[in-house]
C-alpha positions in Angstrom: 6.8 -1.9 -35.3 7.9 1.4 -34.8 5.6 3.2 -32.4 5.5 6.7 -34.1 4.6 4.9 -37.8 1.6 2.9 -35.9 -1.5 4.7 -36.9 -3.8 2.7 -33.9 -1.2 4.0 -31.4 -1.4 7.9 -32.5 -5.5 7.4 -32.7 -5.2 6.8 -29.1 -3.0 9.5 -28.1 -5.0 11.9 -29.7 -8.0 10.6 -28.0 -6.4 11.0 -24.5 -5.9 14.7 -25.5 -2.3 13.8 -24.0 0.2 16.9 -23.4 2.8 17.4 -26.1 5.4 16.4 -23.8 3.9 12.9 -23.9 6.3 10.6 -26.0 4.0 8.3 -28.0 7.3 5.8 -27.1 5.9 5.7 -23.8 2.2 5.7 -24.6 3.5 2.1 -26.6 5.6 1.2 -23.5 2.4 1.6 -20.9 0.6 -0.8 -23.6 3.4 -3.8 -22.5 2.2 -5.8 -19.5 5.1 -7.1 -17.8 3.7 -10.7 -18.8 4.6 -10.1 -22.7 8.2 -8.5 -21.7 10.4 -9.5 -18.9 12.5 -6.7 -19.3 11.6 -3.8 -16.9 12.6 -1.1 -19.5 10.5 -2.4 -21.9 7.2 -2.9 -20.1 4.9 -0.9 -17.8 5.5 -2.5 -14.2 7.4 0.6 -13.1 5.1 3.3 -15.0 1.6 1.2 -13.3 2.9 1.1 -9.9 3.4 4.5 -9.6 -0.1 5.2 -11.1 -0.9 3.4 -8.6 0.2 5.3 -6.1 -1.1 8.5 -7.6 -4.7 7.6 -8.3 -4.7 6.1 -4.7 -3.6 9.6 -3.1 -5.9 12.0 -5.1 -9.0 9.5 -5.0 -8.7 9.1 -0.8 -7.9 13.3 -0.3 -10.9 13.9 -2.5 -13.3 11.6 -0.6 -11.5 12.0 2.9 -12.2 15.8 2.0 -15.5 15.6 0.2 -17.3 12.8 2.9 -15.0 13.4 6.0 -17.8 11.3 8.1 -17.7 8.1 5.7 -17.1 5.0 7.3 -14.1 2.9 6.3 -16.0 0.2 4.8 -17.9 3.0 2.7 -14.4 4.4 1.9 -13.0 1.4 1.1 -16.2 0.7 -1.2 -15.8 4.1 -2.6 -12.0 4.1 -3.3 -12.6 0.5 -5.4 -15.5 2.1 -7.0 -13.3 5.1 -8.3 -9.9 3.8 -9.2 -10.5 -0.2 -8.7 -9.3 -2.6 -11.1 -13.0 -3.3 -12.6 -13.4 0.5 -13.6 -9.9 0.7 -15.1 -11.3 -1.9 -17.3 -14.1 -0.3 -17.7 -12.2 3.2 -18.4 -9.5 1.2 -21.3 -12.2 -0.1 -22.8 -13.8 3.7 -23.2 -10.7 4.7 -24.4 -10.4 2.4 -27.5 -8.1 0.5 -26.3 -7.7 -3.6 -28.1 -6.0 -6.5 -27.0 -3.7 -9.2 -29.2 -4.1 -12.8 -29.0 -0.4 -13.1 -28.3 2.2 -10.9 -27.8 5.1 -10.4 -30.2 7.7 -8.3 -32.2 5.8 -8.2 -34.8 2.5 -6.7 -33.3 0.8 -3.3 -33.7 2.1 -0.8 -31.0 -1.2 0.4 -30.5 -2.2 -2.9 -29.4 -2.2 -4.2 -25.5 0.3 -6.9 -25.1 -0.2 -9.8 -22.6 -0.4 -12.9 -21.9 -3.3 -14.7 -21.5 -3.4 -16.7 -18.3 -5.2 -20.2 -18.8 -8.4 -21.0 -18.2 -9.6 -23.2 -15.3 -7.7 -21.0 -13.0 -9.7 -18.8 -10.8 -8.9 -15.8 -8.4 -8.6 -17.6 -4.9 -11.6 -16.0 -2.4 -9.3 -16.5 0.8 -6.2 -15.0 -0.3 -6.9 -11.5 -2.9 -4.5 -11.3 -5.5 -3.4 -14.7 -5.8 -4.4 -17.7 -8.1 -6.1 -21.1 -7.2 -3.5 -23.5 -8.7 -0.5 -20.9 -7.6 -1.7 -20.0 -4.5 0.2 -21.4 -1.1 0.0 -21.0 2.1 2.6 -19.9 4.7 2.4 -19.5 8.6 1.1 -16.3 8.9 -1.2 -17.1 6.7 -2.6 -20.4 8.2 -2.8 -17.9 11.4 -4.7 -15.2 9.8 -8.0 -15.2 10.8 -11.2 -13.2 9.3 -12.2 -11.4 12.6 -8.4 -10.1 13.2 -9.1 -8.1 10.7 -10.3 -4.9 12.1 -10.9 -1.2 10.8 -7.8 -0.1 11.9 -5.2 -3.0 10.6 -7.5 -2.1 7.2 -6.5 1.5 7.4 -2.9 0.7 8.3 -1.7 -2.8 7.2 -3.3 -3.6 4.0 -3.8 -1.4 0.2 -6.3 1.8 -0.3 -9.3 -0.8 -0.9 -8.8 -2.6 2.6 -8.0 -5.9 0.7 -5.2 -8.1 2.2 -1.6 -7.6 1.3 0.4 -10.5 0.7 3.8 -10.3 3.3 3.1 -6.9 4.9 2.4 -7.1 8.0 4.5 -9.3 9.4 6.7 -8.4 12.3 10.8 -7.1 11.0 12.2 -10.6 12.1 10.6 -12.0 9.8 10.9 -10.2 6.2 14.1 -11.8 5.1 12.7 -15.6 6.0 9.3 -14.1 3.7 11.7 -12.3 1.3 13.6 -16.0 0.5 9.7 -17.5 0.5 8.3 -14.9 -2.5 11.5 -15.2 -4.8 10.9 -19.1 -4.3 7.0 -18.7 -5.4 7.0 -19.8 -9.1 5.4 -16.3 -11.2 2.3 -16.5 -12.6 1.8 -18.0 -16.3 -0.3 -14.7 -17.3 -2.8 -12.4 -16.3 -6.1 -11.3 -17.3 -7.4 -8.7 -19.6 -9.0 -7.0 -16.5 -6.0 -6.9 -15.1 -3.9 -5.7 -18.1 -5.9 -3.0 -19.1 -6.2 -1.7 -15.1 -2.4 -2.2 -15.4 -2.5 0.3 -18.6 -4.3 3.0 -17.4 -2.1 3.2 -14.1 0.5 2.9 -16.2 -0.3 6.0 -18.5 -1.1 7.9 -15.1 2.4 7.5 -14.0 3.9 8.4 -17.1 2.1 11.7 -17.4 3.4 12.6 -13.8 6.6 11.4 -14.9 6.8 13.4 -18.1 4.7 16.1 -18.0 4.5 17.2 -13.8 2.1 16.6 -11.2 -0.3 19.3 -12.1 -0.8 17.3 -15.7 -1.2 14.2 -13.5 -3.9 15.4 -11.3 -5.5 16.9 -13.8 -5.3 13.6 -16.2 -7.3 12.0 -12.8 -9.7 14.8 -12.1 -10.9 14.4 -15.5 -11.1 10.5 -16.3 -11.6 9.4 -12.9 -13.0 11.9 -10.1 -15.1 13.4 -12.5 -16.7 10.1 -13.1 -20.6 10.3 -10.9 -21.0 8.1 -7.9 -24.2 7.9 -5.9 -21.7 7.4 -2.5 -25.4 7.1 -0.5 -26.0 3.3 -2.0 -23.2 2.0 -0.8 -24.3 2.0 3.0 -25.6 -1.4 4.4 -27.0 -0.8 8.0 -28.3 -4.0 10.2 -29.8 -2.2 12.5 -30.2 1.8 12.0 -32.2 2.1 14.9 -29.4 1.4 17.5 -26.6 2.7 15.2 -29.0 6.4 15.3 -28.9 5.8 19.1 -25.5 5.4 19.6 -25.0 8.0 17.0 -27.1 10.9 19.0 -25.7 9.4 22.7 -21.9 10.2 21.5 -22.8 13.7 20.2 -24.8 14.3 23.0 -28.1 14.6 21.3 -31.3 13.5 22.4 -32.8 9.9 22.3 -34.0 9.4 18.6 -38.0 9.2 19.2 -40.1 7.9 15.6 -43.3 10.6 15.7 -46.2 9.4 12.6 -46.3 12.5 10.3 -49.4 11.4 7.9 -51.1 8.6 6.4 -53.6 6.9 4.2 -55.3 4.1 3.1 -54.8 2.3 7.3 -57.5 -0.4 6.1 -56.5 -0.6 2.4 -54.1 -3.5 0.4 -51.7 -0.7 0.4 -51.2 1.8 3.3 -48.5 4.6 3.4 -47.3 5.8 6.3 -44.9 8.9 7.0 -42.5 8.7 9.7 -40.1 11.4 11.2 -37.2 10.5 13.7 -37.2 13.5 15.7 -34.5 14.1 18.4 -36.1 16.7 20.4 -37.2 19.5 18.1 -35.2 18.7 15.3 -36.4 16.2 12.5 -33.2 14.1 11.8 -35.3 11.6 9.3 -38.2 11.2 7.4 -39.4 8.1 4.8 -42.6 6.6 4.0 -43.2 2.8 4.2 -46.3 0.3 3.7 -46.2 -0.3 7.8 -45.3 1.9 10.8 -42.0 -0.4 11.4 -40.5 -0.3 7.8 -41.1 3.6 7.4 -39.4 3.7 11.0 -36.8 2.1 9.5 -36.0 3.7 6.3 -36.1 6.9 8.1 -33.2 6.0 10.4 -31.5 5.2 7.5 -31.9 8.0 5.7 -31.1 9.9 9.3 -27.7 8.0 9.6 -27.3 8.9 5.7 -27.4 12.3 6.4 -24.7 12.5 8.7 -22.2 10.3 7.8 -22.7 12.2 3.9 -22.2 15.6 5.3 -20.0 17.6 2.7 -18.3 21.4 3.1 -19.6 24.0 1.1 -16.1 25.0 -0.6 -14.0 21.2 -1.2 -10.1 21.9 -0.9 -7.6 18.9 -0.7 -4.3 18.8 0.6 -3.0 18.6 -2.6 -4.4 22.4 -3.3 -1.6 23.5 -1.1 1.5 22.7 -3.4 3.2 24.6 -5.8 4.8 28.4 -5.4 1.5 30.7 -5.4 -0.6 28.0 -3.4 -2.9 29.2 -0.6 -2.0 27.6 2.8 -3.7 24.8 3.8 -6.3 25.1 6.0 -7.8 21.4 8.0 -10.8 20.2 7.4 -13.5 18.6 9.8 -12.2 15.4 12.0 -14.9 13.3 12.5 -15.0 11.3 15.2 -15.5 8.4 13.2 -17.9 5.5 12.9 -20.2 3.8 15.7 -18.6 1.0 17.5 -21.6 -1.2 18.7 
């Protein structure tokens, strides 16, 4: 079916408030997983991974900017959060957007095409990205090890959400030897409707760079991603805040952290409050009420820790400010010295 005749297809462009340089021919095109068409000029491989691309650059600058203390886990947690393939799902499904049963010639342009991957076939736990009954192992694999992976092969080695890459990094011996290995993997039978519609939106992202400039594109982002709330603060999980705080204050030079009772009732009651303050010297880094004098210690280390690692400028300006002809230079931001080590 033609896509400028499909009325489901023009609903949805208008609903993207799309620029007029926007072919609706692509808009149909970024609806074709590579699953229902083989044929790279046909389906949206291309157009998704450089979405991909793009909503990982302006998600990380805006929260490297925004949070420039956040630890990488947190990061990691936040990047997912933003432009992960859940939420993309989440965001298609805002958008309007409906899937077929099966793709075909004959369907609706304004409907997703894929194919559905059977059931009985679940994500494998121990190697992201990859299917249980299509998964295999090779020897760098059977070598990798869960506590090789460190913060800093996370930042380096593997994708914007700290999750594994399959082949990547390897040493340059041997990529051709993994190169023969991958074109012998059989491809997967289908993909999921998670997966598909995450696939979509990245693949409308890149087209709008594509055809409309990479102002449009960031502004297409700002507006249906970054602009989306996230409370950054419950995401932290600390085992022990109480060391991390003392750590924290020995590295910036700070005094010891020293818990001082502020107030309380109801000592001899079924339900005492206590006030606690973490005070390091003069200054109150902390302060959280708890039914005993240990847990409001606790939460107010936490919320101490909280407070530092969620410090935020006044004025946010990313790197991507900078370009185009009447930009204003850019200017760094804070360096943090990055997370405790204990």
């Amino acid at each position: 079916m033609l896509a400028a005749s499909s009325a489901k297809l023009c609903a949805l462009y208008a609903r993207l408030s799309l620029p007029p340089r926007f072919p609706v021919e692509t808009l149909a095109r970024c609806l074709v997983d590579p699953s229902a068409d083989r044929d790279p000029d046909f389906n949206n491989e291309a157009l998704s991974k450089l979405g991909a691309d793009l909503l990982g650059y302006h998600t990380s600058e805006y929260l490297l900017c925004r949070y420039p203390r956040l630890p990488s886990e947190v990061l990691f947690a936040a990047m997912w959060a933003y432009c992960g393939t859940d939420t993309l799902q989440i965001l298609a499904n805002e958008w309007g957007v409906e899937a077929v049963a099966e793709p075909g010639g004959e369907v609706d342009s304004g409907y997703l095409q894929f194919k559905r991957r059977l059931p009985g076939n679940a994500e494998s736990s121990q190697f992201p990205g990859r299917w249980v009954k299509e998964a295999y192992e090779s020897k760098d694999q059977e070598e990798e090890k869960p506590w090789r992976r460190g913060a800093s092969r996370r930042s380096f080695l593997d994708d914007e959400f700290g999750t594994t890459t399959s082949h990547k990094e390897v040493h340059e011996a041997k990529q051709r030897e993994l190169r023969h290995e991958v074109a012998l993997t059989p491809k997967p039978q289908g993909v999921t409707r998670t997966n598909a519609s995450a696939n979509f939106v990245r693949a409308v992202t890149g087209a709008v760079y594509l055809h409309c400039g990479r102002r449009a594109a960031k502004i297409f982002i700002k507006e249906h991603i970054i602009s989306r709330h996230l409370d950054v603060d419950k995401i932290f999980t600390f085992r022990q805040p109480m060391r991390d705080l003392s750590r924290l204050c020995a590295r910036e030079g700070f005094g010891s952290p020293i818990a001082r009772i502020l107030s309380e009732t109801g000592r001899k009651s079924r339900t005492p409050v206590f006030v606690v303050g973490v005070f390091s010297g003069r200054q109150k880094l902390g302060e959280s009420a708890g039914a005993s004098l240990d847990e409001a210690r606790l939460k107010a280390s936490i919320r101490a820790l909280k407070s530092w690692y969620l410090y935020s400028p006044l004025e946010l300006r990313v790197p991507s400010d900078a370009e185009g002809p009447n930009a204003k230079s850019w200017e760094p931001v804070l360096i943090d010295g990055g997370e405790i080590i204990v």
